[in-house]
TIVO-479178 format. One record per residue (C-alpha): x, y, z. Coordinates in steps of 0.02 Angstrom, whole numbers, plus 50000, padded with zeros to 5 digits. Layout:
BEGIN
XYZ...
This chain:
BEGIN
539865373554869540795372955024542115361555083542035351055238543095359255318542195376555290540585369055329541625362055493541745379355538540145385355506539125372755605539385364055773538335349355716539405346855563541065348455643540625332555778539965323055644541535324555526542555319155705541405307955737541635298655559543625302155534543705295055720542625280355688543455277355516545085274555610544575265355747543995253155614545405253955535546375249655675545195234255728545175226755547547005225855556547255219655744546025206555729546525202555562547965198755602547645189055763546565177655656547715174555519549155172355646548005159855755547505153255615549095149655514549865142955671548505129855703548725124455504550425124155502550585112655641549165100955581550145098955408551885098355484551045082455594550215075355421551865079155334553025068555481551695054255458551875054255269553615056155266554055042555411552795031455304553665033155138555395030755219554885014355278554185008255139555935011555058556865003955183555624985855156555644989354959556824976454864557974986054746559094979454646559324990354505559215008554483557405008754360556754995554538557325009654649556385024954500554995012354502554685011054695555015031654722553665034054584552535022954678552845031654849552465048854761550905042254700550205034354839550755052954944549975060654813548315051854809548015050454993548435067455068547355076254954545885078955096547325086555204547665100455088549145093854987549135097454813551065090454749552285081254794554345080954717555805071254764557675079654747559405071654794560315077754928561645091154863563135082854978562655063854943564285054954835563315038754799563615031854616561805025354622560575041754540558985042754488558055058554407557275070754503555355066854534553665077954569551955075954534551705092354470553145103554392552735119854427552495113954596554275109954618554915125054561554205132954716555675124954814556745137254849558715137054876558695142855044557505129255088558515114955026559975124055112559055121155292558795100555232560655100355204561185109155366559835100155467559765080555542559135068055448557295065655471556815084755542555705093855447555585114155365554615122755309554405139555208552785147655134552515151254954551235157854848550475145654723550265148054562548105146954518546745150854376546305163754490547875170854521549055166454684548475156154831549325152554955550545139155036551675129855128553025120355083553765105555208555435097055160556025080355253557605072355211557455051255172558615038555126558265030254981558945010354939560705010954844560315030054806560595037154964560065053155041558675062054963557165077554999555775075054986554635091054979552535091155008551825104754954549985109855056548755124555012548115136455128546575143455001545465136255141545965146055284546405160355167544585158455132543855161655315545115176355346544345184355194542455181855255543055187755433543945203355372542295207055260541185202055395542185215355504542165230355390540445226655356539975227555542541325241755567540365252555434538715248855505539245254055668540245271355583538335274055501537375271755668538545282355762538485295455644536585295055632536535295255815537535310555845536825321655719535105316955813536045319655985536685336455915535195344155826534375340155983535855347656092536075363255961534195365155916533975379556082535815386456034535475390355869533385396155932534595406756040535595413255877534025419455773533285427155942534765436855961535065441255788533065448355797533385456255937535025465155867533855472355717532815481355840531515465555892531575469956053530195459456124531085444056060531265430456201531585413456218530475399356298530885390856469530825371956497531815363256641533235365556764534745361856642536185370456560534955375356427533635381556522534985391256617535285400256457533725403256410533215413156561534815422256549534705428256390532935432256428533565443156593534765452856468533405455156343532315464056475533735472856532534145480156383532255485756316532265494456477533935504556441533505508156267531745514156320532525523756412533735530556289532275533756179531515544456283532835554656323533195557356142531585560656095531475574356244533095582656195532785583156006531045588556055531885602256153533175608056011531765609355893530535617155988532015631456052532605633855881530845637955829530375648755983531955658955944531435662755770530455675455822531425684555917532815684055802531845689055669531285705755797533355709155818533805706755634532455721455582532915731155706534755730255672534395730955473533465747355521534985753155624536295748255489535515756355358535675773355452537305766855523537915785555404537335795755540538165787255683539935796155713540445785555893541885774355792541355763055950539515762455924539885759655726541185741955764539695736455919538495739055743539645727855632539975715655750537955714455795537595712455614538755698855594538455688655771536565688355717537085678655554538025668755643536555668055742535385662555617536465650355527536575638855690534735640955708534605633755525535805620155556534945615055726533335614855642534185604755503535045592055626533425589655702532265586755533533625573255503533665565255676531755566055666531895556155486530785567855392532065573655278531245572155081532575572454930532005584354792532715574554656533375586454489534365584354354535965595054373537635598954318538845596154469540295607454370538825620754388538355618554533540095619554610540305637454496538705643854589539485640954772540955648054721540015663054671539275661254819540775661854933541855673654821541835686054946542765675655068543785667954963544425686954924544505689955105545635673455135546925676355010546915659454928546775652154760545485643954683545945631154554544915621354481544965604654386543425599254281543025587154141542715596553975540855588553974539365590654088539265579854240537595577554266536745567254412535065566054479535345576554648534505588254796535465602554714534925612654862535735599854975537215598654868537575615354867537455616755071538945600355056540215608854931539775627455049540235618155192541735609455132542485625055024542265638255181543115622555288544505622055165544715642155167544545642155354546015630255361547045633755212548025650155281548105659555115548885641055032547965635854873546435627054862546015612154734544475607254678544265590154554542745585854477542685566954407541435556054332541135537554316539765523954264538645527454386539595540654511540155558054522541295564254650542075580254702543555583254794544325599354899545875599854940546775611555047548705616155082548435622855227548625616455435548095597455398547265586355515548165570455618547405553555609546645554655776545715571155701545005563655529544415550155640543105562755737543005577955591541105571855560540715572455741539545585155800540205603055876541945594755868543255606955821545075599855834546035615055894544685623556011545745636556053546265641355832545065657655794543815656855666543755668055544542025663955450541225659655595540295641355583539345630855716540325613455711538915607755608539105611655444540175594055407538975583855519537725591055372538515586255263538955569155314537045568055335536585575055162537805563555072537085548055145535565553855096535895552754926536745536854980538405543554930539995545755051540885556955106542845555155152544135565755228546045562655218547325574055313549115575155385549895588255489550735600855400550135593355211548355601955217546625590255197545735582555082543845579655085543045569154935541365569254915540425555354799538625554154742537645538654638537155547254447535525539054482534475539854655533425526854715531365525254669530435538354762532225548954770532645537454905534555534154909535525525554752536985515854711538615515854640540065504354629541565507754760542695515354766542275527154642542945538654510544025548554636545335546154767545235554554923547195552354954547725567754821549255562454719550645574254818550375565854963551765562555069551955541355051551755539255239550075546055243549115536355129548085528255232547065531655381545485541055268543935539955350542385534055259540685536455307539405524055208537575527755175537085516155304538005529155424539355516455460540955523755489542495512955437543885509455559545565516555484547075506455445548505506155539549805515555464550985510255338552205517255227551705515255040552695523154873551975537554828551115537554651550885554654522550075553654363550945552454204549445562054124549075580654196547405584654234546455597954143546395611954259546005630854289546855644254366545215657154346545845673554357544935693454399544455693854218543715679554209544645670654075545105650654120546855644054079547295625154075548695619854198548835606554310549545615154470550875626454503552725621354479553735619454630554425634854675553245645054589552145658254651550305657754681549245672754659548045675354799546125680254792545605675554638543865668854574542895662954397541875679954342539915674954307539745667054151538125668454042536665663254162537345663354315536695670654458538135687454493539395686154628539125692654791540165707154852539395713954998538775707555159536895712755145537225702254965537825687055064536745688155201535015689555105535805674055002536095666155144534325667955203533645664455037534535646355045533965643455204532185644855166532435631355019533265618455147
């Protein structure tokens, strides 16, 4: 569940509202306290001069009673203060006095005493020092007063406390103290404090119920505008929105409604034109078919009697014919492929294969060029079968494409190739020596005809297709495919397929990252970032900025194989530095395996062969 502060953020509505109530909630706050204290203070000021008036009365009362009082003796003079107490006592009851006590002055010297007197005990111990202090600094009949919290069954009420000094027959100077309750007015502060929080939170509830009303009204066309331009971002593009009025609203409405038309017309537009030029690479790759097909008999026919041709010049114009119309033929295949796939007619045929054997085939495949190159092959593979539900065809066109990349590139250096295997992903990864590739150049490798040195010579030929296939046949299989490179270090490309495709061999699954990194483990630390991942959605992910991280080997060697001209596979896990690489060598055919090509007629017609299966 979300916090409020989350929810805040996600909606405009709840954001005022949470204002709205922290606002209110302090503005309350602040009332309840300033008139809460205006009332007690008007309040306690009115009381306290009502009792400091009943309080004179009493006290000028009592004192001249004691000046008329006949005393002769000190129990006449206990007698006639008792009496005085009493009758204070009795009558100022309706006036809010609850006790009365009677002290002697602290600087009177007469010989004449009587006991200290109160009505109530635990009244009189609410007299404090510094009160009787102000009695003995004051004049005589002036009156203080203090307030004090009396003691109740309830707990503490409370009170005020008035002292007036009188002068008692024989006895002398004395205080006497009256001691009033202010429960009453304590009383109506309470109701109008309650009375004010009650109408404060009443108020915070309407306000709160009025502006979520105010803004679902408000944000009801914002958030019709949302979902309308959320549909019309998935491809809806007839969404609109409906017109009322001349306000801000309205405004918006007709404006997103402009931009809406706007852009159906621009991607109609674009539609067209794409359909008309993939219409126009498919029907031109199919209308040269035929006369290809016319050139390549008629140079087959030539090169077989290419024996009785002695012109050194006419026999090179013969070899380079023969291999230009391969070339030839092997953009016509990938044009026709690009445009099956733009078209979205491509069909996985879904097999059960061995991805170690299907990597041994391609090799076979591609021996010849890997002789011609001068690099190594090595080869790390599990010791079991990785088997995944794949378009072997189209698999085998992916690891072509990315081994004859890797020779093209590699300048004699070794080549690596890792098989792994996880839950429910497989991934191979080639890895060259060789030039490398920049940042700027793995982000654009996938791109169509894009070639990052257009002036480096190309020794196998190729189109500038044959990763853009690639790309396109991994995401098929809703797999990815990733290249790493840095200039100087040789590239990396790591491809990685679900075990399982989907229902109908639609695309599958598998959990990221999978069982293989695409950053091999001598990389230099500085360039372990920046790989570029392509999704099966056909997103491609923005690279990281780059940042120096420690560089990590295993501990544990992989298994690998240095396959040598006899055939015969040793385990090692790379060469040690310094150490010498021998050049041109490739796995023999093991039992069942189709034999390696050593000719060009052999990888020509094999060529042609795969073609007709894509």
């Amino acid at each position: 569940m979300p916090s409020p502060l989350q929810a805040a953020r996600r909606s405009l509505g709840t954001s005022m509202v949470l204002f709205a109530t922290v606002a209110g909630v302090v503005l309350i706050a602040i009332l309840l306290v300033a008139v809460t204290v205006t009332i007690r203070n008007d309040v306690f000021t009115e009381r306290r001069a009502a009792i400091l008036g009943d309080a004179h009365q009493r006290t000028t009362a009592a004192q001249a009673a004691f000046d008329t009082a006949v005393v002769e003796t000190t129990d006449d003079l206990t007698i006639a203060a008792q009496a005085q107490l009493s009758t204070i006592n009795d009558s100022f009851a309706g006036a809010g006095g609850v006790g009365v006590s009677l002290r002697r002055a602290e600087d009177e010297t007469s010989t004449t005493v009587i006991n200290d007197l109160a009505t109530d005990a635990d009244l009189a111990a609410l007299v404090t020092d510094e009160l009787v202090a102000q009695l003995g600094a004051g004049r005589l009949g002036a009156q203080y007063s203090q307030s004090v919290g009396i003691p109740d069954d309830d707990g503490i009420e409370p009170g005020l406390v008035v002292g007036s000094r009188v002068n008692l027959p024989l006895a002398g100077k004395y205080d006497l103290f009256l001691v009033y309750t202010l429960a009453p007015e304590q009383h109506v502060i309470d109701l109008a404090t309650r009375a004010i929080i009650i109408a404060g939170a009443g108020f915070l509830l309407m306000l709160i119920i009025g502006l979520w009303a105010l803004t679902s009204r408000v944000l009801m066309p914002i958030r019709r505008a949302s979902l309308a331009a959320q549909r019309l971002a998935a491809g809806h593009l007839n969404e609109r929105l409906p017109v009322s009025g001349e306000n801000e609203i309205a405004t918006l409405s007709r404006s997103f409604n402009n931009m809406a038309d706007s852009l159906e017309a621009q991607i109609q537009a674009w539609e067209n034109l794409s359909k008309v030029e993939k219409l126009f690479v498919s029907d031109v790759s199919h209308e040269l078919r035929t006369p290809l097909a016319s050139i390549r008999l008629a140079a087959e026919q030539i090169w077989q009697a290419r024996e009785e041709i002695h012109d050194p010049f006419a026999a090179r114009s013969l070899e380079i014919l023969i291999r230009e119309i391969d070339r030839f033929e092997q953009m016509l295949s990938d044009l026709l492929e690009i445009s099956r796939i733009d078209s979205g007619r491509v069909q996985l045929r879904a097999a059960e294969a061995d991805i170690t054997s299907t990597l041994r085939s391609v090799l076979d495949l591609v021996a010849v060029h890997v002789e011609a190159s001068g690099s190594q092959i090595r080869l790390h593979v599990p010791d079991t079968p990785v088997v995944a539900e794949v378009d072997v065809a189209r698999v085998e066109r992916i690891l072509r494409n990315l081994i004859v990349n890797a020779l093209e590139h590699a300048e004699g250096s070794p080549i690596d190739i890792t098989v792994a295997a996880g839950a429910d992903a497989v991934a191979v990864r080639v890895r060259d020596h060789g030039v490398g590739m920049s940042p700027d150049v793995v982000k654009k490798v996938f791109d169509r005809f894009y070639r990052a040195d257009p002036s480096r010579k190309r020794t196998l030929g190729g189109t500038g297709l044959g990763l853009s296939i690639s790309l396109e046949d991994a995401v098929l299989h809703g797999g990815t495919l990733t290249a790493w490179g840095w200039p100087a270090d040789g590239a990396s490309f790591l491809l990685t397929l679900p075990r399982r495709l989907g229902p109908g061999a639609t695309a599958g699954t598998f959990t990221k990252p999978g069982p293989l990194n695409v950053v091999p483990d001598d990389a230099p630390p500085v360039s372990r970032v920046g790989a570029r991942t392509v999704e099966s959605e056909g997103e491609q992910a923005v690279p990281p900025p780059l940042t120096p991280s420690p560089a990590s080997r295993r501990s544990d060697v992989d298994r690998g194989e240095v396959l040598g001209q006899d055939g015969a596979a040793s385990d090692m896990a790379g060469p040690a530095p310094g150490e010498s690489v021998p050049s041109g060598r490739l796995s023999a055919p093991g039992a069942g395996q189709m034999p390696t090509a050593h000719t060009p007629e052999d990888v020509s017609g094999r060529s042609r062969q795969e073609d007709g299966h894509r």
